[in-house]
NUSEFI-263805 format. One record per residue (C-alpha): residue number from 1; residue in one letter; chain; x, y, z. Coordinates in nm, 4 decimals, m for minus. Layout:
<sites>
NUM / a / A / X / Y / Z
...
</sites>
This chain:
<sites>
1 / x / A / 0.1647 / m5.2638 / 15.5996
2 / x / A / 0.2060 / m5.5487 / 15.8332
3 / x / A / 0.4335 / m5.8376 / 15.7487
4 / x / A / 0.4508 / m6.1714 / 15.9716
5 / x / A / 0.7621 / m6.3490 / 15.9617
6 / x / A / 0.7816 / m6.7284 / 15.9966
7 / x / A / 1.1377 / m6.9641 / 15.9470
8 / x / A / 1.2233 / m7.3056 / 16.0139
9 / x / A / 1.4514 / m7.3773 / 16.2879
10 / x / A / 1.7605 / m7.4488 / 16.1104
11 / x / A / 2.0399 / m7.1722 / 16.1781
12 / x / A / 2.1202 / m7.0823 / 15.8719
13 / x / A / 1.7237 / m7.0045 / 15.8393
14 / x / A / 1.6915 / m6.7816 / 16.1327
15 / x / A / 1.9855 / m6.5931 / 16.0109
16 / x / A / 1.7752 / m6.5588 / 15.6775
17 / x / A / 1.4496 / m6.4362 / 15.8594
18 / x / A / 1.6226 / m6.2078 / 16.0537
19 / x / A / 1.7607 / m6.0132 / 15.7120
20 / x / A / 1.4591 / m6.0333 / 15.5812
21 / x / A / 1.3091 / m5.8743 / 15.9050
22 / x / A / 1.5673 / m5.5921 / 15.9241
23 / x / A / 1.4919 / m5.4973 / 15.5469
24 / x / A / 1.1657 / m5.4348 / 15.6090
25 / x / A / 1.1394 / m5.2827 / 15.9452
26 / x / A / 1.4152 / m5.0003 / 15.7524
27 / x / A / 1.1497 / m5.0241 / 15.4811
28 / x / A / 0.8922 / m4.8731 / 15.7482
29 / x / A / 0.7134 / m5.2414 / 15.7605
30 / x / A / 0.5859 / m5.2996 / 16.0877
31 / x / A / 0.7177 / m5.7105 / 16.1702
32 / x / A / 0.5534 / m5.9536 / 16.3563
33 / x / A / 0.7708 / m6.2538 / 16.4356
34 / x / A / 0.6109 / m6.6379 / 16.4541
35 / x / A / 0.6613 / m6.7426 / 16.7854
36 / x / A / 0.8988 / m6.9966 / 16.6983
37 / x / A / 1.1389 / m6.7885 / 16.5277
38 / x / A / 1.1265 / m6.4630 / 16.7881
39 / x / A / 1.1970 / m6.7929 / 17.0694
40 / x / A / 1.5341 / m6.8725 / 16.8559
41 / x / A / 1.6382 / m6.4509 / 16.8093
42 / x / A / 1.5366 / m6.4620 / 17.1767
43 / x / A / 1.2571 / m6.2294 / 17.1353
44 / x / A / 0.8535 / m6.2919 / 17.1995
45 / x / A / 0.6274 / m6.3649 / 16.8937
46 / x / A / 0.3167 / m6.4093 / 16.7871
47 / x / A / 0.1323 / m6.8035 / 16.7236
48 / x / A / 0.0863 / m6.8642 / 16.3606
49 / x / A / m0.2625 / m6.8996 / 16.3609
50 / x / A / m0.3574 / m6.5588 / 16.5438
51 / x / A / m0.1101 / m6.3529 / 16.3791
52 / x / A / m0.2941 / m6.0771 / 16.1856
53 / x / A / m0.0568 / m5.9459 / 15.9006
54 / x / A / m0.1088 / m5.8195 / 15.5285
55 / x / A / 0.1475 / m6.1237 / 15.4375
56 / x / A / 0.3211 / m6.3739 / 15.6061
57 / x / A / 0.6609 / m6.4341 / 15.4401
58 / x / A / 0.7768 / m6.7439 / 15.5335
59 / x / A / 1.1826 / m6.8158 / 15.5404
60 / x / A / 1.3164 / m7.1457 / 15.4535
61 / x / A / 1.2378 / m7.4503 / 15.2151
62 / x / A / 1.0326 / m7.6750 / 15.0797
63 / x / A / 0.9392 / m7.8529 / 15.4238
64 / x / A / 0.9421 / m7.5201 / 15.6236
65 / x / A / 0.6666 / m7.3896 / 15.3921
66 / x / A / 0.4469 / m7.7302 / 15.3524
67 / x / A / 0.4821 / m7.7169 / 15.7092
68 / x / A / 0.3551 / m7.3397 / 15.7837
69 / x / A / 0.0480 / m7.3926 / 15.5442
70 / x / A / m0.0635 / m7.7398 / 15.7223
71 / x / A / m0.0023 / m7.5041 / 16.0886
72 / x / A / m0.1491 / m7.2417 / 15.9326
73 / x / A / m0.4725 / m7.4567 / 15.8546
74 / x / A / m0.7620 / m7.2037 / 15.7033
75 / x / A / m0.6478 / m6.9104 / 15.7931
76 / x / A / m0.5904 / m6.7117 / 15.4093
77 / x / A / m0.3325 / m6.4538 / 15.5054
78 / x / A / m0.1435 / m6.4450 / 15.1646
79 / x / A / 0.2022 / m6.5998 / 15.1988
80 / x / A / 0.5400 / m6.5228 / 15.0824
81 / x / A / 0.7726 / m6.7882 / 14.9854
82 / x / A / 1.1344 / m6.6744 / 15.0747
83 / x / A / 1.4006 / m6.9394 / 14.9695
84 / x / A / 1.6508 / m6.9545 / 15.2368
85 / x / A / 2.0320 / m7.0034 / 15.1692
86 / x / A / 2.0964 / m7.3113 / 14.9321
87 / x / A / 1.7548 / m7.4351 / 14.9706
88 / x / A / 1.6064 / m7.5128 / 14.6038
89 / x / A / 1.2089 / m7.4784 / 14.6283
90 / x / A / 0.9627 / m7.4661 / 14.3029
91 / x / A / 0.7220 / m7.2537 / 14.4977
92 / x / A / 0.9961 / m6.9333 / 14.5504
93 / x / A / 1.0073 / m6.6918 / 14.3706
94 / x / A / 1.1903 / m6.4928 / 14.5992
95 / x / A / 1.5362 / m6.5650 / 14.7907
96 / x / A / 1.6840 / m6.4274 / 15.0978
97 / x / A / 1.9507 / m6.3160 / 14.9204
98 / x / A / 1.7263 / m6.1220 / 14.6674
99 / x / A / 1.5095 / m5.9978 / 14.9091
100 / x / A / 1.6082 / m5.6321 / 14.9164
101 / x / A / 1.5175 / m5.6108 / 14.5911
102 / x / A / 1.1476 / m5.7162 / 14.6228
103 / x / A / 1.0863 / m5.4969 / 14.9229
104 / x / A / 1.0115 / m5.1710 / 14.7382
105 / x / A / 0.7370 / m5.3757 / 14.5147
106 / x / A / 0.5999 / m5.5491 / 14.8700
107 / x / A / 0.5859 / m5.2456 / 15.0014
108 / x / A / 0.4378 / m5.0528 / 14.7001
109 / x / A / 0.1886 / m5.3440 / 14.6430
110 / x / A / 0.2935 / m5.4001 / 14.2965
111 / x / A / 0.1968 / m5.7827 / 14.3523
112 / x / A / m0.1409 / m5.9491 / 14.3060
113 / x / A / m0.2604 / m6.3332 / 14.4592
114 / x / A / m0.2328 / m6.6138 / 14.3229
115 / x / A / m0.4727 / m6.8875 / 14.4608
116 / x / A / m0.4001 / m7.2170 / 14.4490
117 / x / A / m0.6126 / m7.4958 / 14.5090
118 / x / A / m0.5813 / m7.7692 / 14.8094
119 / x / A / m0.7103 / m8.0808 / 14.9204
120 / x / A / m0.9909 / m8.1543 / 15.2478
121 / x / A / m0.9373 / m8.4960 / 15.3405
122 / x / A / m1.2027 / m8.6896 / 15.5867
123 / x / A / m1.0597 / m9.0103 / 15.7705
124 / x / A / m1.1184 / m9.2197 / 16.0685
125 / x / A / m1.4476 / m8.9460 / 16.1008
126 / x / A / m1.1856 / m8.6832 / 16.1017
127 / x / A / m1.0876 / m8.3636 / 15.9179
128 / x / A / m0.7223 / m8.3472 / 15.7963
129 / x / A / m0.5124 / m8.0856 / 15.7727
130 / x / A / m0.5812 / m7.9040 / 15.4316
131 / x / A / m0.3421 / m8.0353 / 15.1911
132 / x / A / m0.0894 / m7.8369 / 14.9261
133 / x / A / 0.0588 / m8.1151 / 14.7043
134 / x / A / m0.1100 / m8.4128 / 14.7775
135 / x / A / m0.1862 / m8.7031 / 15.0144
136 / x / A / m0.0114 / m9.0228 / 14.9920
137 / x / A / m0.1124 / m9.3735 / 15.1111
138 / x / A / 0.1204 / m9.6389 / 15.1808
139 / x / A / 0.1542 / m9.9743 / 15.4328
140 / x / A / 0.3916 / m9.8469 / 15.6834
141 / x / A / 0.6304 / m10.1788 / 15.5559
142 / x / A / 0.7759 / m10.1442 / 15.2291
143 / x / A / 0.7482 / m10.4562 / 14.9916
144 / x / A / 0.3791 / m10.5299 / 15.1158
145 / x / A / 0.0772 / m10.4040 / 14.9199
146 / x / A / m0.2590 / m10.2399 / 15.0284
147 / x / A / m0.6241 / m10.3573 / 14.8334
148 / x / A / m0.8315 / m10.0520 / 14.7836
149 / x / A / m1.1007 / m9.9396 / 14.5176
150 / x / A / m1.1422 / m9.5758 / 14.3978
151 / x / A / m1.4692 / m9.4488 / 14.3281
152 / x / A / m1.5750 / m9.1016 / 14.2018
153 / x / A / m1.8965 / m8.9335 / 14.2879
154 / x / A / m1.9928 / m9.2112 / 14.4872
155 / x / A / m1.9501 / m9.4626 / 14.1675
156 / x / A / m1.6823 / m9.7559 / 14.1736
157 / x / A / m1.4229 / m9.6283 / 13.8955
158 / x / A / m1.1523 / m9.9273 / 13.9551
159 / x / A / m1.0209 / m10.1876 / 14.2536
160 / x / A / m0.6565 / m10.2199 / 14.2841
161 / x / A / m0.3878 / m10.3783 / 14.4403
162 / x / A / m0.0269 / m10.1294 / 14.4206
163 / x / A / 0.2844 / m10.0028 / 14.6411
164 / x / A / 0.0600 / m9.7122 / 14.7457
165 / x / A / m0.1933 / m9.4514 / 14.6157
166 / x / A / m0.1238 / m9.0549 / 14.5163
167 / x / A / m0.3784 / m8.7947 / 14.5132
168 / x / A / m0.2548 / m8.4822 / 14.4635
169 / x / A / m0.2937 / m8.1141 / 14.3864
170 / x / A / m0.1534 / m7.9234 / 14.0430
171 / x / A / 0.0791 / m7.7527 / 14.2278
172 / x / A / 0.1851 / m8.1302 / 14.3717
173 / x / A / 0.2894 / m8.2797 / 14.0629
174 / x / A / 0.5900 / m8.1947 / 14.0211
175 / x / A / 0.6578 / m8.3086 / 14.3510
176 / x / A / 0.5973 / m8.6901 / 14.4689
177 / x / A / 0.3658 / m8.7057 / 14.1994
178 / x / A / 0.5649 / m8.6156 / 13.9701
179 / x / A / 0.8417 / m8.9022 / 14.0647
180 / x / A / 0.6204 / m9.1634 / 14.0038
181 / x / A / 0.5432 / m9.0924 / 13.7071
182 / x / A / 0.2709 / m8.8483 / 13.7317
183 / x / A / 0.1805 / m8.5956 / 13.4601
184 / x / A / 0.2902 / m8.2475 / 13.5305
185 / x / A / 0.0317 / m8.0396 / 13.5592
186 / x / A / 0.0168 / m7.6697 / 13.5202
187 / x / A / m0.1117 / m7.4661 / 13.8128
188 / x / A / m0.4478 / m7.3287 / 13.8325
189 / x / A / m0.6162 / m7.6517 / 13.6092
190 / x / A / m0.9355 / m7.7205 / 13.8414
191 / x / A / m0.8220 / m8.1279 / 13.8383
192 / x / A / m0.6964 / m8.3504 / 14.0523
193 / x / A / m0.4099 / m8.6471 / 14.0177
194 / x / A / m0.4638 / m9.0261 / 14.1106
195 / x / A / m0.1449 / m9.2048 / 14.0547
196 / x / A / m0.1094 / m9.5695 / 14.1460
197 / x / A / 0.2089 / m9.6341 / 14.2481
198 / x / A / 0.3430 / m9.9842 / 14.1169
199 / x / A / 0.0491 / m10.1288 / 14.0464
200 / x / A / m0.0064 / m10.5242 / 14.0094
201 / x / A / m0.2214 / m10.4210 / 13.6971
202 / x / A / 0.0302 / m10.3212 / 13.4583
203 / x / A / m0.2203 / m10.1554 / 13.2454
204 / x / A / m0.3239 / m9.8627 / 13.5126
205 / x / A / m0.2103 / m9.5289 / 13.4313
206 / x / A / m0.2415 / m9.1985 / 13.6306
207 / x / A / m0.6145 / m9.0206 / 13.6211
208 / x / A / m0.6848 / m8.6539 / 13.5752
209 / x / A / m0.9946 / m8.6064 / 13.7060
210 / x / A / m1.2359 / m8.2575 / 13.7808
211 / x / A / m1.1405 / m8.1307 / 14.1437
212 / x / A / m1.5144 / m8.0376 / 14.1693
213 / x / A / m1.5470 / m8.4176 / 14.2284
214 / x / A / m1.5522 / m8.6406 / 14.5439
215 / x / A / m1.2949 / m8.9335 / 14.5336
216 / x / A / m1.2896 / m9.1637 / 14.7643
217 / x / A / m1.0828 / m9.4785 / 14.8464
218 / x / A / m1.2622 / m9.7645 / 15.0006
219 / x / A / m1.2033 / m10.0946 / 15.1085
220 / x / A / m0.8358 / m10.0204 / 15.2103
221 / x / A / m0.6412 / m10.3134 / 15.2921
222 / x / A / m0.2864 / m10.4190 / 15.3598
223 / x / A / m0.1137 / m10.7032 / 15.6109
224 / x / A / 0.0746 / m10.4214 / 15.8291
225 / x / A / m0.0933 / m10.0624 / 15.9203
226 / x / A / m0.1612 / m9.8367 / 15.6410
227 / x / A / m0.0194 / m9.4799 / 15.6897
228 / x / A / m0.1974 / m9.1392 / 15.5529
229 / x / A / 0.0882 / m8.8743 / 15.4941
230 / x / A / 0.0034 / m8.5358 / 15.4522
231 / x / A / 0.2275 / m8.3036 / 15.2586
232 / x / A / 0.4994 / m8.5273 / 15.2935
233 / x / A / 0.4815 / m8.3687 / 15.6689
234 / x / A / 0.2234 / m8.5816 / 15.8662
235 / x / A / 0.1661 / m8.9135 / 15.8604
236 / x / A / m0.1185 / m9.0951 / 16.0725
237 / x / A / m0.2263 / m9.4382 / 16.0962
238 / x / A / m0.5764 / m9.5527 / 15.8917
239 / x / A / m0.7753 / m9.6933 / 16.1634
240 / x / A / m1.0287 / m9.7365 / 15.9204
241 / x / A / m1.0980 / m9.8559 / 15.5477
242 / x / A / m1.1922 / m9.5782 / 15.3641
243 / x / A / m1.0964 / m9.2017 / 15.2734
244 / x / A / m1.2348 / m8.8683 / 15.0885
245 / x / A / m1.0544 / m8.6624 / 14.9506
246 / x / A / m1.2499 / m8.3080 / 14.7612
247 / x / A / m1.1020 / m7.9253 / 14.7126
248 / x / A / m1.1025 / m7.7503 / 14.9221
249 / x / A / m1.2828 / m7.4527 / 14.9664
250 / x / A / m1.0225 / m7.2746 / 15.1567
251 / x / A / m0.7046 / m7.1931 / 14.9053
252 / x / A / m0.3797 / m7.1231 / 14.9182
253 / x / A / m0.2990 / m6.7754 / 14.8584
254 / x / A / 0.0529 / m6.6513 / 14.7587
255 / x / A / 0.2021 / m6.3554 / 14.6414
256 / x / A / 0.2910 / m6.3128 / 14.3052
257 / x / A / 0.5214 / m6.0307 / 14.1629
258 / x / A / 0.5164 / m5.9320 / 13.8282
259 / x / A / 0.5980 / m6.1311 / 13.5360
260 / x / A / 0.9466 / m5.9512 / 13.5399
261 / x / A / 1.0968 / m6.0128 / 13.8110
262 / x / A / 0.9429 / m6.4330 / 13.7713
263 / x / A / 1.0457 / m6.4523 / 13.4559
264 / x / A / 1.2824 / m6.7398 / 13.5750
265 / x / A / 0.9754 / m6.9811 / 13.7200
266 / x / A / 0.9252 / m7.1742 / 13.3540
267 / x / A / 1.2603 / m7.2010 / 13.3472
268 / x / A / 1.2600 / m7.3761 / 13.6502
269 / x / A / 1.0363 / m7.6266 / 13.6005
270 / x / A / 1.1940 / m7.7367 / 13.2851
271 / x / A / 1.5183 / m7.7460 / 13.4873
272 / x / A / 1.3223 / m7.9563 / 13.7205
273 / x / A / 1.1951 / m8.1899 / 13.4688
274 / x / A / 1.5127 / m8.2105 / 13.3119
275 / x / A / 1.7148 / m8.3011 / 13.5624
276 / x / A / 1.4750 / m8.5545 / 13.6992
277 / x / A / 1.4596 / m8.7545 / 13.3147
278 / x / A / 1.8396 / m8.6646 / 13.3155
279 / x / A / 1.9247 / m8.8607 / 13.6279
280 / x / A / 1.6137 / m8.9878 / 13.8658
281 / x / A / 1.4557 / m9.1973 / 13.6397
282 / x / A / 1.7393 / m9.4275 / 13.6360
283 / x / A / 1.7793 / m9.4206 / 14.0406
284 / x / A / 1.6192 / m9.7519 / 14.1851
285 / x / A / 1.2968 / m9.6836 / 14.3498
286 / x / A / 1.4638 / m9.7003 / 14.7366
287 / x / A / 1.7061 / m9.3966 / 14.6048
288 / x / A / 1.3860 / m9.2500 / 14.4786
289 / x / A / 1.1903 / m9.2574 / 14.7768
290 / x / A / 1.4855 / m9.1155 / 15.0110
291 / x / A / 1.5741 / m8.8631 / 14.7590
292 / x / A / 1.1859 / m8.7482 / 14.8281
293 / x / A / 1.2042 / m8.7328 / 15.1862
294 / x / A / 1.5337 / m8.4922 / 15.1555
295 / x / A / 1.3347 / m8.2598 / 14.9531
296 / x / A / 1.0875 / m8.2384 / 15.2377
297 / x / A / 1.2969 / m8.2919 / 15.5318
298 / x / A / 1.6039 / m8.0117 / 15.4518
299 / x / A / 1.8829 / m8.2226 / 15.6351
300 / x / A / 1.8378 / m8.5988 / 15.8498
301 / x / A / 2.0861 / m8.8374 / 15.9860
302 / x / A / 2.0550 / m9.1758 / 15.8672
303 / x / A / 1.8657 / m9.3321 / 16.1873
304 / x / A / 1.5953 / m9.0344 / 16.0511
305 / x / A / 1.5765 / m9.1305 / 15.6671
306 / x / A / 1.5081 / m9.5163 / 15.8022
307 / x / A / 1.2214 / m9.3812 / 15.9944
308 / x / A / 1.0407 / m9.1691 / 15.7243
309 / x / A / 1.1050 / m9.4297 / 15.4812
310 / x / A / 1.0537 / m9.7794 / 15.6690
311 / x / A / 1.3200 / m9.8930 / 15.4465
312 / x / A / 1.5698 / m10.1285 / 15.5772
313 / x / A / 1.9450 / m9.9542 / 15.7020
314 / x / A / 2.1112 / m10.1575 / 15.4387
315 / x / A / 1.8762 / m10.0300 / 15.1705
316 / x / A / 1.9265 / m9.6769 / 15.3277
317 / x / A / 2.2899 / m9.6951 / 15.3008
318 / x / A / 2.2987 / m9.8355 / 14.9468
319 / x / A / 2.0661 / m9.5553 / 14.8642
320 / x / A / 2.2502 / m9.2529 / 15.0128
321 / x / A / 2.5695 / m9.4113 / 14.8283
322 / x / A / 2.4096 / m9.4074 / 14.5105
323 / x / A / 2.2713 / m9.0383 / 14.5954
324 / x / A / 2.5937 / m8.8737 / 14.6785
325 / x / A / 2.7822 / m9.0869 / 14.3967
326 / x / A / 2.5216 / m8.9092 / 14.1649
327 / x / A / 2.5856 / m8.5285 / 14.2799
328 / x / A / 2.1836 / m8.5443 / 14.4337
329 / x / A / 2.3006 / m8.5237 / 14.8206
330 / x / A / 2.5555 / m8.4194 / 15.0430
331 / x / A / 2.6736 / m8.5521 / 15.3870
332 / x / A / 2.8173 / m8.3103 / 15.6327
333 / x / A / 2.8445 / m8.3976 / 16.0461
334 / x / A / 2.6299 / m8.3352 / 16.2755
335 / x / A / 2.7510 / m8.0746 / 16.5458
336 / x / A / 2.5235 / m8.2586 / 16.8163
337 / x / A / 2.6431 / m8.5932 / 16.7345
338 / x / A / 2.9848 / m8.6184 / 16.5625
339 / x / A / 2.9189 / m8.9891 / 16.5084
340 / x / A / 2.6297 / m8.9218 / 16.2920
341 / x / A / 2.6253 / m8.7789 / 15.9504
342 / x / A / 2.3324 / m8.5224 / 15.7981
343 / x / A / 2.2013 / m8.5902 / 15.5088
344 / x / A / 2.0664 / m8.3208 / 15.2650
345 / x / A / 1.9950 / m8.2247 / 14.8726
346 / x / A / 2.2111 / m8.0645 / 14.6929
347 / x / A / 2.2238 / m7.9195 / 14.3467
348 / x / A / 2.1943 / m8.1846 / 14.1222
349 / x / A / 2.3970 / m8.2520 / 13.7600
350 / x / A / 2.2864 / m8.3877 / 13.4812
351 / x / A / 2.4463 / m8.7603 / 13.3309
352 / x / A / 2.7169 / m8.6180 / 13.1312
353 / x / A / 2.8639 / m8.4095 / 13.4145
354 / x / A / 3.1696 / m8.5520 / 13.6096
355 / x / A / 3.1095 / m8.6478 / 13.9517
356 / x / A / 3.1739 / m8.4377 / 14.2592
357 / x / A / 3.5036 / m8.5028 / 14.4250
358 / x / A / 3.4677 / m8.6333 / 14.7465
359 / x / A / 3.8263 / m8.6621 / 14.8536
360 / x / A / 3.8318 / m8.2956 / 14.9559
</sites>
């Protein structure tokens, strides 16, 4: 068996991916390390996309895996989530720290695939990236609204004026989608999600529809540039008015153990749900949207969370305070820049628990 090994770039990551590649190599697995990660253990690697491996196990979190599927584009080698070190992700089944424990099944191939479906968007003449969770339009200004209509297999369905417009996957919605009052829904239903985010038509509610249909958004409109973001990793600039968005043919494939030893995952999406009723739906919508872009950003300084957001610093700042104040975020310095903080997710509590004490 080959195994490729891919990480994000955060320390405590490479030290993650380099345990997991030590287990296996003493398992008899020949490694192949992601060119990225061998360049940080000092060692020569492999590009994603022309690695050739059995699986690609892929170290880190939410954002380091979002971001190996965009890279990794249609190439179908089956991945394997690997949560790094106090980096919550619905998609893992499997932790670093568990790791040893899975190897004998990876090795023994007691795991099957699971496929799961993603999203071909065409834009500006122009193939995206192929999308996990879904693909979110927004004007790059908060507070300012974009015009667009929606129409399915060609036929106008409904014209709209809102904060923004989610499509997005099963396995997205219980991400963005999901915080915006999206339905959850269960992985592998052959639909897709269309949420309007704060619409001006208080009667609009989120759409299920077939994923075997075309959708596409015309007539896109807004008083400052409308940005596509991808995954909650790329965003790009709508240079023109209209975008389709279909399944893809290419899915995602990951590897699934046996019920056993993911007996947990229902458990944690009702964890997931609970905890966001518990406590996020009461957050302000500018506490919302930053808590978001710490799920899919693992740790940012404040000058970063302004960026991703276009939120004002004030609005920022409030936000963070009420973040922290709430258990949902930590702050801890930043060794490059002592005057700057990092800002990143922690393990969040529900209402009745006290607050964390910061005084320590």
């Amino acid at each position: 068996m080959r195994v490729g090994i891919a990480s994000g770039q955060a320390s405590a990551m490479v030290e993650d991916a380099t345990q997991v590649a030590q287990l296996l190599t003493d398992a008899g697995v020949e490694v192949e390390l992601e060119e990225g990660l061998a360049a940080a253990v000092g060692s020569t690697g492999t590009p994603l996309r022309k690695m050739s491996v059995d699986v690609l196990a892929v170290v880190g979190s939410d954002h380091t895996l979002l971001n190996t599927l965009l890279r990794l584009g249609k190439r179908s080698s089956p991945v394997l989530p690997v949560a790094s070190r106090g980096q919550p992700g619905f998609l893992f089944d499997v932790s670093a720290a568990s790791f040893e424990e899975a190897v004998e099944d990876l090795v023994a191939r007691r795991w099957s695939i699971e496929r799961r479906a993603r999203l071909h968007i065409t834009m500006d003449g122009a193939e995206s990236p192929l999308i996990l969770n879904e693909i979110a339009i927004f004007p790059r200004t908060s507070a300012i609204l974009i015009g667009y209509s929606l129409h399915l297999e060609g036929e106008p369905f409904w014209k709209d004026m809102s904060d923004g417009l989610i499509i997005s996957t099963p396995t997205g919605s219980t991400a963005y989608a999901m915080s915006v009052g999206g339905p959850v829904v269960v992985s592998p239903a052959p639909v897709m999600t269309v949420i309007a985010v704060n619409s001006a038509n208080p009667a609009r509610r989120p759409l299920i529809v077939p994923d075997s249909m075309t959708l596409e958004v015309k007539d896109i409109s807004s008083r400052v540039t409308v940005d596509v973001i991808f995954d909650g990793q790329v965003r790009r600039p709508l240079r023109g008015k209209s975008i389709q968005v279909t399944r893809s043919t290419n899915d995602a494939l990951f590897v699934k153990f046996p019920e056993e030893r993911v007996a947990a995952l229902h458990g944690k999406l009702l964890k997931k749900i609970e905890v966001f009723e518990s406590v996020a739906q009461d957050l302000p919508p500018s506490a919302k949207l930053v808590l978001k872009v710490l799920e899919y950003g693992e740790q940012l300084s404040q000058r970063e969370i302004i960026e991703e957001t276009k939120l004002p610093a004030r609005t920022v700042r409030h936000a963070l305070s009420i973040l922290i104040s709430e258990g949902l975020v930590m702050k801890k310095l930043s060794l490059r820049d002592s005057r700057q903080g990092l800002f990143r997710l922690t393990n969040p509590r529900k209402k009745d628990e006290p607050a964390p004490d910061t005084r320590k």
